[in-house]
C-alpha positions as CSV (number, residue, x, y, z in Angstrom):
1,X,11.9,-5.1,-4.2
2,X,14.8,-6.1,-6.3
3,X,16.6,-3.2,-7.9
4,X,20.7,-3.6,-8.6
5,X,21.8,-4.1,-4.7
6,X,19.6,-5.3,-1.8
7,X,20.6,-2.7,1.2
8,X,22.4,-3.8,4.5
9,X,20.8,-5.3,7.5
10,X,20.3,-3.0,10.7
11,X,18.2,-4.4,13.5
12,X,16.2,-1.5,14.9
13,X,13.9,-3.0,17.2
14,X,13.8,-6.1,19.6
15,X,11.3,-6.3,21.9
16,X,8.9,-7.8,20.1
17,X,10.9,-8.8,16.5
18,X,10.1,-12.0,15.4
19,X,7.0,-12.5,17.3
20,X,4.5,-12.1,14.0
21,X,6.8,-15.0,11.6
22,X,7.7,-17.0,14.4
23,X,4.5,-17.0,16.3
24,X,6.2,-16.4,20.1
25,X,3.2,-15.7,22.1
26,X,3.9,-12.2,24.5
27,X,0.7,-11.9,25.9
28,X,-2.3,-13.7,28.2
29,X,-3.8,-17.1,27.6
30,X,-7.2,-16.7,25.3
31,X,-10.5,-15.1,25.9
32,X,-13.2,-18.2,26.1
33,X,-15.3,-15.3,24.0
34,X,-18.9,-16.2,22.2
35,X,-21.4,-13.4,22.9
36,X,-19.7,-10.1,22.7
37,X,-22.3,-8.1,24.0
38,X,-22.6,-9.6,28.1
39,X,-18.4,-10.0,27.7
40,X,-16.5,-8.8,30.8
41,X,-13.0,-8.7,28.6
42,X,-10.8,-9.6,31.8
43,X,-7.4,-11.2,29.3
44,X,-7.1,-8.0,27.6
45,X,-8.0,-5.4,25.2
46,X,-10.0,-7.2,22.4
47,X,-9.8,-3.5,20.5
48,X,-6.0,-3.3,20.9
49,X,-5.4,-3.6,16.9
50,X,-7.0,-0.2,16.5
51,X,-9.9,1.1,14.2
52,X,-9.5,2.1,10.2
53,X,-12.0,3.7,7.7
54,X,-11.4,3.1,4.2
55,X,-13.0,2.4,0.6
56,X,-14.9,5.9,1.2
57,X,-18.2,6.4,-0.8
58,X,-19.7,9.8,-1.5
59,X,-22.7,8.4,1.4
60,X,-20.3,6.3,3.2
61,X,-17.3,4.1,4.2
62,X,-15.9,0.8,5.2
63,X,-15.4,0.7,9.0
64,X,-12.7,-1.9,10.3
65,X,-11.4,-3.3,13.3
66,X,-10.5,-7.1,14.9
67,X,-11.2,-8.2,18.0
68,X,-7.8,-10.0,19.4
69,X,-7.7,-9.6,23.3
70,X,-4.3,-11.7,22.9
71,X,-2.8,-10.1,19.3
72,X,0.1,-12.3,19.1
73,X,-1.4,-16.0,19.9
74,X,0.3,-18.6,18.5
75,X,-2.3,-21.0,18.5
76,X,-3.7,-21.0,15.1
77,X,-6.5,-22.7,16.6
78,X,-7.5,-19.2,18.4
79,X,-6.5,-16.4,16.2
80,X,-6.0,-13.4,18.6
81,X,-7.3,-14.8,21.7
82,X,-10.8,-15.8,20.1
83,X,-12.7,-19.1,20.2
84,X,-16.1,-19.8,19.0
85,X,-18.6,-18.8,16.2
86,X,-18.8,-15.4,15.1
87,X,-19.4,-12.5,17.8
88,X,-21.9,-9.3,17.1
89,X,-19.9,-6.2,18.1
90,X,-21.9,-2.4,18.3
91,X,-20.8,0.3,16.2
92,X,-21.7,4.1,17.0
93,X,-21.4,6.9,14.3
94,X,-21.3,10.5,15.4
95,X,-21.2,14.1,13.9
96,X,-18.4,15.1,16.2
97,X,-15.6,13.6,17.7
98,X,-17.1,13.6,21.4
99,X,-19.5,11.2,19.8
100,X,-22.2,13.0,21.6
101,X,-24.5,13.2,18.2
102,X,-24.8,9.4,17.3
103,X,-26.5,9.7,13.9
104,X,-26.2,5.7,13.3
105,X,-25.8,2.6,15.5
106,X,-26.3,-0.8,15.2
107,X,-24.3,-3.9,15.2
108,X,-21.7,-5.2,13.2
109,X,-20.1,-9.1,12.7
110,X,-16.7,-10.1,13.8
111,X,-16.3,-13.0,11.7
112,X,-14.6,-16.0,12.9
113,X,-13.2,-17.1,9.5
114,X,-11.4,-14.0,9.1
115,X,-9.6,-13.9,12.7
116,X,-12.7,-12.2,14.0
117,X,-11.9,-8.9,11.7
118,X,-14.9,-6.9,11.5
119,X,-15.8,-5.3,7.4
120,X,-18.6,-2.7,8.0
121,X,-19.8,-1.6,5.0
122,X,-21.9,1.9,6.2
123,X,-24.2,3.5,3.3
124,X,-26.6,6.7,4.0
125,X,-24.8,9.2,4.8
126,X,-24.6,12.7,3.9
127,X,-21.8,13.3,1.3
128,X,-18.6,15.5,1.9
129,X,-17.8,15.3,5.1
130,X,-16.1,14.0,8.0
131,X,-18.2,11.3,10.8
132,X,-17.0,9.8,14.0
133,X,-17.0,6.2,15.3
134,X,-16.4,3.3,17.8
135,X,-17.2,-0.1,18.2
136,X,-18.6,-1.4,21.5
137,X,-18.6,-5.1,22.7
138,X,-19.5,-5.3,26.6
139,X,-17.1,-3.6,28.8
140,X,-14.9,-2.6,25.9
141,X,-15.0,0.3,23.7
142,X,-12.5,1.2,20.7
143,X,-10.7,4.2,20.4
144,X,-12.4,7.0,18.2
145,X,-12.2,7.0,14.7
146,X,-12.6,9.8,12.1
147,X,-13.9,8.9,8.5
148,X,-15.0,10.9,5.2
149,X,-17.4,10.2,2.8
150,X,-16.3,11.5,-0.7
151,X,-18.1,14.7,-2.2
152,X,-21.1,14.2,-4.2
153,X,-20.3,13.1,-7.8
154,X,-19.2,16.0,-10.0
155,X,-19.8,18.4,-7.3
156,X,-17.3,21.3,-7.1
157,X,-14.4,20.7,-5.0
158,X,-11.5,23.3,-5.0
159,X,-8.3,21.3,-3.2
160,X,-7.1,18.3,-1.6
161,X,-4.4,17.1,0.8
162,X,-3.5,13.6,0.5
163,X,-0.4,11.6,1.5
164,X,0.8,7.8,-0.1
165,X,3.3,5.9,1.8
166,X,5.0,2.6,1.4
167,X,7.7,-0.4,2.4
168,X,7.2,0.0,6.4
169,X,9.6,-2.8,7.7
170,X,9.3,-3.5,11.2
171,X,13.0,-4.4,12.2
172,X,14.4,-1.5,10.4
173,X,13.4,1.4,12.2
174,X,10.1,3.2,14.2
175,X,7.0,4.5,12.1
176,X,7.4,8.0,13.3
177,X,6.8,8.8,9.9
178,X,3.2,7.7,10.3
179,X,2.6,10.1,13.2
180,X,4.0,13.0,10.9
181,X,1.5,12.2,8.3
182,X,-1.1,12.0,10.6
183,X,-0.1,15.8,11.7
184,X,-0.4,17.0,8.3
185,X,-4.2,16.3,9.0
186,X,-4.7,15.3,4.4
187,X,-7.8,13.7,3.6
188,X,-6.4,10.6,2.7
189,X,-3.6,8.4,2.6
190,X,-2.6,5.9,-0.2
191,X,-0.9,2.7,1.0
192,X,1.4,1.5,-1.5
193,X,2.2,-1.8,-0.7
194,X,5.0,-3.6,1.5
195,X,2.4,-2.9,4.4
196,X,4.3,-5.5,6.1
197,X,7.5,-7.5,5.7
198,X,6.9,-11.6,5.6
199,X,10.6,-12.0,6.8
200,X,12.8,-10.6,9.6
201,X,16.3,-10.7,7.4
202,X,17.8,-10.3,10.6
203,X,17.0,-13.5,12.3
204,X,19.3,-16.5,11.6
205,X,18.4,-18.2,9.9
206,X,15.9,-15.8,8.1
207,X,12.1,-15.8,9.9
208,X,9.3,-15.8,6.9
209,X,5.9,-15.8,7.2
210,X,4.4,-18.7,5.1
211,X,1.2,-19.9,6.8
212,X,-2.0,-17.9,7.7
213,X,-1.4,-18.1,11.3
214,X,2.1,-16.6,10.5
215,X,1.1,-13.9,8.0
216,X,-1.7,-12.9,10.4
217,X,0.7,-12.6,13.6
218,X,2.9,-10.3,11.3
219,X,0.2,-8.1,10.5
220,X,-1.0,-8.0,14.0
221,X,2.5,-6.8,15.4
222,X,2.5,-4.0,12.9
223,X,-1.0,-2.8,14.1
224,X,-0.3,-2.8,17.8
225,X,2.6,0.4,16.9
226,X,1.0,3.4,17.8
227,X,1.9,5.6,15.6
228,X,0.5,3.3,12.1
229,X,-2.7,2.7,14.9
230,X,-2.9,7.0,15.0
231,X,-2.8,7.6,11.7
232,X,-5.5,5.1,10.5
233,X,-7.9,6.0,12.9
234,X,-7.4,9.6,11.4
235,X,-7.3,9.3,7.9
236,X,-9.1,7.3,5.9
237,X,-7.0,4.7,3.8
238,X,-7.1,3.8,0.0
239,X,-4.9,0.2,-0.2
240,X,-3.3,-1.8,-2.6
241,X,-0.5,-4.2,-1.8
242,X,2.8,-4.7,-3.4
243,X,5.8,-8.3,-3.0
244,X,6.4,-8.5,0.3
245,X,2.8,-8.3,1.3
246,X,3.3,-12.2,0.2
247,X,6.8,-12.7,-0.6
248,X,9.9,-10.6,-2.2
249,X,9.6,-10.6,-5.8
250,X,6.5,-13.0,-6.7
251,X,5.0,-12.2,-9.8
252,X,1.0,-14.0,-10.0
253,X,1.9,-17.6,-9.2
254,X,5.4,-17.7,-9.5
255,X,7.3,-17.4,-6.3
256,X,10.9,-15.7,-6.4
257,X,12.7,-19.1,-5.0
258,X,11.0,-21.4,-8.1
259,X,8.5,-23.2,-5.8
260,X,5.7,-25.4,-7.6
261,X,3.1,-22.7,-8.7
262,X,0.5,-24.5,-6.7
263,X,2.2,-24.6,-3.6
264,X,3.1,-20.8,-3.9
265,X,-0.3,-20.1,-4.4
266,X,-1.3,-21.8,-1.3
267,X,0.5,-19.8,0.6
268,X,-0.5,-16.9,-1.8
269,X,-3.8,-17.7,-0.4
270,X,-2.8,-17.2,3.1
271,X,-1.0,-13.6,2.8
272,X,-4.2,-12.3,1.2
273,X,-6.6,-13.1,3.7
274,X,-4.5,-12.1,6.5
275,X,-4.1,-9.1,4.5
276,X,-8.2,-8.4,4.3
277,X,-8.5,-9.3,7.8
278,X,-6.5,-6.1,8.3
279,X,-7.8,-3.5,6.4
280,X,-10.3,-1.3,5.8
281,X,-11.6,-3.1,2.9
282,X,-15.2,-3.4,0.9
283,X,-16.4,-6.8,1.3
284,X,-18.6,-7.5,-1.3
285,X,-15.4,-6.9,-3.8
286,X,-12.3,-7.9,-1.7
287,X,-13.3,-10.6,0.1
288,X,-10.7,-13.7,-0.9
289,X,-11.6,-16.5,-2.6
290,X,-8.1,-19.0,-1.7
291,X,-5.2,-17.1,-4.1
292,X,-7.8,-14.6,-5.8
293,X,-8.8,-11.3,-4.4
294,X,-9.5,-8.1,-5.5
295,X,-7.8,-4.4,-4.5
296,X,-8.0,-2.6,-7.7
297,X,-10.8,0.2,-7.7
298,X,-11.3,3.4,-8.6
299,X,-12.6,6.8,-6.1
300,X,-13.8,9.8,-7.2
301,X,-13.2,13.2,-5.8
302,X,-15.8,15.2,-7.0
303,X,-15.0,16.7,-10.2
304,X,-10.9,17.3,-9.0
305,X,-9.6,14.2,-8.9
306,X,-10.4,10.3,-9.6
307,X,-7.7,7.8,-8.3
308,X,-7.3,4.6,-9.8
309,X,-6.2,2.3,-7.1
310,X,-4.2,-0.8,-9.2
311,X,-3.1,-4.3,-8.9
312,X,0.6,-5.1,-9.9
313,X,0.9,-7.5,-8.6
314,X,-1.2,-10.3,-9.1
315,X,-2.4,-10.9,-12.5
316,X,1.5,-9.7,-13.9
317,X,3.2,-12.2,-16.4
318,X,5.9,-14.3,-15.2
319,X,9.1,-11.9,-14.7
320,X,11.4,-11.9,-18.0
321,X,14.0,-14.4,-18.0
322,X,12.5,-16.2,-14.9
323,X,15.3,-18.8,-13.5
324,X,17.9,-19.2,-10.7
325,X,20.9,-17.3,-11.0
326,X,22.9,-20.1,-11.9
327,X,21.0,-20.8,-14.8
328,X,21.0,-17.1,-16.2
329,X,18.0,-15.8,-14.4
330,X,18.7,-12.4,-13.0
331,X,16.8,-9.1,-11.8
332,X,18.6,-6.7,-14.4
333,X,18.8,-8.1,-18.1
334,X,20.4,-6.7,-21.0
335,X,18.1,-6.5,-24.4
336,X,20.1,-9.6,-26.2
337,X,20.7,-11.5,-22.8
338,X,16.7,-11.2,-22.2
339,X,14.8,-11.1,-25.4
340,X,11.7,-11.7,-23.6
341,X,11.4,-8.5,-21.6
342,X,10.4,-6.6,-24.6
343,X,7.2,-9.0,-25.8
344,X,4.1,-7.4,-26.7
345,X,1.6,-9.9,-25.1
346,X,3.6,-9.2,-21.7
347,X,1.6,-7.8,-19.0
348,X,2.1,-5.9,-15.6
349,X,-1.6,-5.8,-14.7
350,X,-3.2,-8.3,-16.4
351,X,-5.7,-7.5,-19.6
352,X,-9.0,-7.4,-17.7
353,X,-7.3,-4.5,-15.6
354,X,-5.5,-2.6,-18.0
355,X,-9.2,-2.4,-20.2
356,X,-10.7,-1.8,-17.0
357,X,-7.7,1.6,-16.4
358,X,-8.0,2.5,-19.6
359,X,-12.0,2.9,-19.9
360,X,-11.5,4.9,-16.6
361,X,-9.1,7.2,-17.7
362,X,-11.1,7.7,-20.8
363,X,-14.2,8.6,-19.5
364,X,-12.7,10.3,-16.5
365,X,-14.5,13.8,-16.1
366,X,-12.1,14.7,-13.2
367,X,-9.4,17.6,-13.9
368,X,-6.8,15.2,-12.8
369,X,-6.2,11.4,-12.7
370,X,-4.0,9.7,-10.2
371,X,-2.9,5.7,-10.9
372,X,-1.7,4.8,-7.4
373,X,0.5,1.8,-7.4
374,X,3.2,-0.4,-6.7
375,X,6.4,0.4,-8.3
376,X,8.5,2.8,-10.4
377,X,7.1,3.3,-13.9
378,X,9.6,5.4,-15.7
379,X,12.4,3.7,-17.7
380,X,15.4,3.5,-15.4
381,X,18.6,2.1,-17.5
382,X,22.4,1.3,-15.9
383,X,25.0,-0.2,-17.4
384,X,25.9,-3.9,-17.6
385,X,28.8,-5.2,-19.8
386,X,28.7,-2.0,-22.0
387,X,25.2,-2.8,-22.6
388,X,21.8,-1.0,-21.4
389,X,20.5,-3.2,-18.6
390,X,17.0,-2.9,-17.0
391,X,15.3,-4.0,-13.8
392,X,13.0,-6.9,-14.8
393,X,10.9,-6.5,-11.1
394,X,9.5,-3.3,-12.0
395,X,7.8,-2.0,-15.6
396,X,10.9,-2.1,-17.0
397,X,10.2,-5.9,-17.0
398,X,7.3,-4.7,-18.6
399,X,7.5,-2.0,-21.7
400,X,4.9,-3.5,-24.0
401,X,2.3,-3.0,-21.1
402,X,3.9,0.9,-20.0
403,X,3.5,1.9,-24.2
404,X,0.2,0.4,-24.0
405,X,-1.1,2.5,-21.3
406,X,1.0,5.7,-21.9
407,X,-0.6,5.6,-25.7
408,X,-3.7,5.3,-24.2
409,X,-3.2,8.5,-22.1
410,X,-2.3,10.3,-25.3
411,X,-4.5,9.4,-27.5
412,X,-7.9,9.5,-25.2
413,X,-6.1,13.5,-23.4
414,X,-6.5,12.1,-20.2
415,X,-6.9,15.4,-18.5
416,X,-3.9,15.8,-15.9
417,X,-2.4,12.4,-15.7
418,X,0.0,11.5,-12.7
419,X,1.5,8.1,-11.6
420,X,2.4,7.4,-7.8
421,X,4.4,4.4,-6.4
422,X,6.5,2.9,-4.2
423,X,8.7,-0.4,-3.5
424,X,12.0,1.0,-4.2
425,X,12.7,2.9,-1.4
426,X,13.9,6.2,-2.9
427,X,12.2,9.1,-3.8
428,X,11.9,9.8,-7.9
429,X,10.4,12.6,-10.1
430,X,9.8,11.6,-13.7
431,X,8.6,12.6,-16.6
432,X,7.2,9.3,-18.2
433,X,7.1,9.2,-22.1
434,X,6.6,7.1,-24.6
435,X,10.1,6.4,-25.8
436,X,12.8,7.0,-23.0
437,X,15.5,6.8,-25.8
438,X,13.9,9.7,-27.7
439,X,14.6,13.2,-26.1
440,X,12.2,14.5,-28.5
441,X,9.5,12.2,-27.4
442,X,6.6,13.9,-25.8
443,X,6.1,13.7,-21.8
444,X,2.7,12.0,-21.4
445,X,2.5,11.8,-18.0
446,X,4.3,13.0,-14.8
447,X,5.6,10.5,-11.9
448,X,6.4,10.7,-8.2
449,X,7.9,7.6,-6.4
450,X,7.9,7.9,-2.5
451,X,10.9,6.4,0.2
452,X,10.3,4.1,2.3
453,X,8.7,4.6,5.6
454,X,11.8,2.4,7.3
455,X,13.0,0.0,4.8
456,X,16.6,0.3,4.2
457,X,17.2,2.2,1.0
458,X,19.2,0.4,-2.3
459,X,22.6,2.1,-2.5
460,X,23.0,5.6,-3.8
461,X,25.9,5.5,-4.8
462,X,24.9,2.4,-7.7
463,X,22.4,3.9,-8.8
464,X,22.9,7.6,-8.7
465,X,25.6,7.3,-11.7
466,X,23.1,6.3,-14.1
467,X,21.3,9.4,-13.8
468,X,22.9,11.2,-17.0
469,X,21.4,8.1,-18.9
470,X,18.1,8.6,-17.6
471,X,16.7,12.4,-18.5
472,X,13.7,12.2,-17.7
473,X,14.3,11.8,-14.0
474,X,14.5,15.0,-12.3
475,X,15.6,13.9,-8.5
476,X,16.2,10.4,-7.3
477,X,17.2,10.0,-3.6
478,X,17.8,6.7,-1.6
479,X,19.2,7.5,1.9
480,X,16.2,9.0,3.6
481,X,13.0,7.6,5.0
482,X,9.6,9.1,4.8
483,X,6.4,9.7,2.7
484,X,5.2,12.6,0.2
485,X,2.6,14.9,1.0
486,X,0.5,16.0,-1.9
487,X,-1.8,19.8,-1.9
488,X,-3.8,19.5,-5.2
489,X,-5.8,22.7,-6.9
490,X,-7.7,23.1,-10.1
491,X,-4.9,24.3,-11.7
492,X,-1.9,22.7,-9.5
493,X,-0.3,19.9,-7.7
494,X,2.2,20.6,-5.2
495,X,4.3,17.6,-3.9
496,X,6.5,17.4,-0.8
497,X,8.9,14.9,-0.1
498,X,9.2,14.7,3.7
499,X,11.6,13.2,5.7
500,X,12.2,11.5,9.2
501,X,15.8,13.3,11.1
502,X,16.2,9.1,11.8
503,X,14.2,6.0,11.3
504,X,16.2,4.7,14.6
505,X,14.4,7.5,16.8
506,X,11.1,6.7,17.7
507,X,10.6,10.7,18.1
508,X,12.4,11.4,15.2
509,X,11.8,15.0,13.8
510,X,9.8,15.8,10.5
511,X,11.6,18.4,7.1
512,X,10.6,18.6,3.5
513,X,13.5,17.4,1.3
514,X,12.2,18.3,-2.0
515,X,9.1,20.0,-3.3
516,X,8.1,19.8,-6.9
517,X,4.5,20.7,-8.7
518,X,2.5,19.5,-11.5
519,X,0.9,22.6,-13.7
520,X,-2.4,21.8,-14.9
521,X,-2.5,21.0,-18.8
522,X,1.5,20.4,-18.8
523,X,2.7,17.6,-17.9
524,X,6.1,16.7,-16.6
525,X,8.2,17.7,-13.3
526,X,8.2,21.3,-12.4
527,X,11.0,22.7,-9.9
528,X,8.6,24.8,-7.0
């Protein structure tokens, strides 16, 4: 995230800070591990990293979990403990959470080329409800799990509870706001992107993951918290990934600190596999091939909702105006300083992606349609000079590709359409439209942005004053950390904007902020 001011350090936890960039190793020597299933694990808990269902299916799910008896090796030669080929693990799935009704078993592979993650892609069952689950390997057994398969299509469904969440950073504060979530008890949870931080700012000089050894240690020191390991093995997950999931600012191959483009995609290449090895991801589409993988997809909620999960990332043009500082490159550009920013064959998602959103949203049959992504949408102008200025990280570095999509809503009457994000680390309500400078421009769409779940927040104080210039934003708030809890109807969305007492406090408390809602047929930002 680049948006006007970066936020001040504040080192919120120690003990183990550093460990995933700098590869420190905390725990026993490695497991000599080949055959799972006669394996007395005596080095330590090879289930430690938790259990996740995602990528629901109306008859099933993807089940996930690594084995990594020591999560925080540094030898790169034995990712998590492991040695050998890959290990066959058991998998139980149950109608109740005693797991006392197994209605599948079998076994599952913990694949050596992907740190011994395990991608179980389960098809068969019934639609429209909750199943249990564990994985076995000799004398170890997971915690339980709880996954959904999605209603049957176009089957009636009458609500939904879903939360999205974004930008945890591990040296800033606890996850607390995980375990809140979790209580809420929604269906599912979006995961925004900034899942991890590659650097610890902190550290002098700065730490930053950069290899796959490195980006998988980070990953793995995020998944031993408790509270992120609680609400996955709750709530199902629907993922995409945002910068620092690889690096601050990178836009496809072009690295914010100008690194060859084939070197940055190298290490590219390492952040997304360390990022499938730790989610709950379908295989057959997301499995990496070096710098190319695929998170964009699309889930249907019976005939209430379908959620386009998208990609900003990694097919984006080259940021406007792309150079170091000292040569006029910047992350807020003016119109005549940054001519660019305003071309028509510029792209946030890439034209095979935005033909694939726009045929879904077309021939959507769902009463509303969610695009769950990275980063703020809405027009957001400040003044630089005298001059309109305009973030270059987010769609404002993008307005040919926002018009294109937003005309598309319009003129195909996407039926409820409402656009989610996250990377700034504020909460926004917006009413996008298709021209900003226009105030009799119709709203096309309405947009919620969530905080942080512990990233620092940009300062309020900058941006807040250039709220009068920006209408169509209804509430924008930067100091407080958290996530936004969503209760959708036929005929209404209400959204909550909850917030942690203190980031700092691993038992921090839990308070709405703000609630809004979205009437069916209108859009825009209603007060509730």
């Amino acid at each position: 995230m680049s948006f006007l001011l970066t936020s001040k350090p504040l080192t919120r936890r120690r003990l183990l800070a550093g460990a995933g960039a700098s590869g420190v190793v905390l725990v026993a020597a490695p497991a000599l591990v080949r055959h799972a299933a006669a394996q007395a694990w005596r080095a330590g808990d090879p289930f430690c990293l938790g259990v996740a269902s995602g990528a629901p299916r109306a008859d099933g799910f993807v089940l996930w979990t690594r084995l990594a008896p020591d999560p925080l090796s540094s030898n790169p030669a034995t990712p998590g403990g492991m040695i050998g080929g890959d290990v066959t693990v058991g998998y139980e799935i149950a109608d109740d959470p005693g797991m006392r009704e197994i209605v599948r078993h079998g076994e599952a592979v913990a694949e050596q080329a992907f740190a011994y993650s395990v991608h179980l892609d389960v098809r068969g069952l019934q639609p429209g409800r909750p199943y249990w689950y564990r994985f076995l390997s000799g004398d170890a057994a997971s915690r339980v799990g709880r996954a959904s398969t999605l209603p049957a299509p176009g089957a009636g469904l009458e609500r939904l509870r879903f939360g999205f969440v974004s930008c945890s950073n591990y040296e800033h504060g606890y996850f607390s706001a995980y375990r809140h979530l979790a209580d809420e008890n929604p269906e599912v949870v979006l995961y925004l992107g900034d899942y991890i931080y590659e650097h610890i700012e902190e550290r002098r000089p700065v730490v930053r993951a950069a290899t796959l050894p490195t980006y998988r240690n980070r990953h793995a020191q995020y998944r031993l918290d408790p509270d992120l390991q609680r609400v996955h093995a709750e709530v199902p997950a629907l993922i995409t990934w945002d910068d620092h999931d690889v690096q601050n600012d990178y836009a496809d191959k072009w690295s914010q600190y100008f690194d060859d483009p084939e070197l940055f995609l190298l290490r590219r290449a390492a952040a997304y596999q360390a990022f499938y090895e730790h989610m709950p991801l379908r295989p057959i589409m997301s499995r990496p091939e070096g710098p190319r993988m695929r998170v964009y997809d699309r889930f249907t909620f019976g005939d209430l909702i379908e959620i386009s999960m998208i990609d900003g990332r990694q097919y984006r043009s080259r940021e406007p105006c792309y150079a170091p500082p000292d040569k006029g490159g910047m992350h807020l550009e003016t119109n005549a300083g940054c001519p660019e920013r305003l071309e028509a064959g510029r792209t946030m998602l890439g034209f095979a992606q935005e033909t694939w959103l726009h045929s879904n949203l077309a021939h959507s049959k769902a009463q509303w349609n969610l695009i769950a992504q990275d980063v703020l949408m809405a027009q957001y102008r400040v003044k630089q000079g005298g001059a309109d200025a305009f973030s270059t990280d987010n769609w404002d570095g993008y307005p040919a590709n926002r018009t294109r999509l937003l005309k598309r809503i319009q003129q195909t009457q996407v039926s409820n359409p409402v656009v989610v994000g996250g990377d700034i680390h504020s909460f926004f309500a917006n009413d996008p439209k298709l021209d900003f400078t226009d105030p009799a421009s119709p709203v096309v769409a309405t947009e919620f942005i969530g905080t942080s779940i512990s990233s620092h927040g940009p300062p309020y104080e900058v941006i807040a004053p250039a709220l009068p210039d920006n209408p169509h934003v209804h509430f924008f708030e930067s100091r407080r950390r958290g996530y936004v809890c969503v209760d959708l109807e036929r005929t209404r969305m209400q959204v909550r904007m909850r917030v942690v007492s203190d980031a700092a406090d691993p038992k921090a408390d839990i308070s709405t902020l703000k609630t809004f809602a979205v009437e069916g047929g209108r859009p825009g930002v209603v007060a509730a």
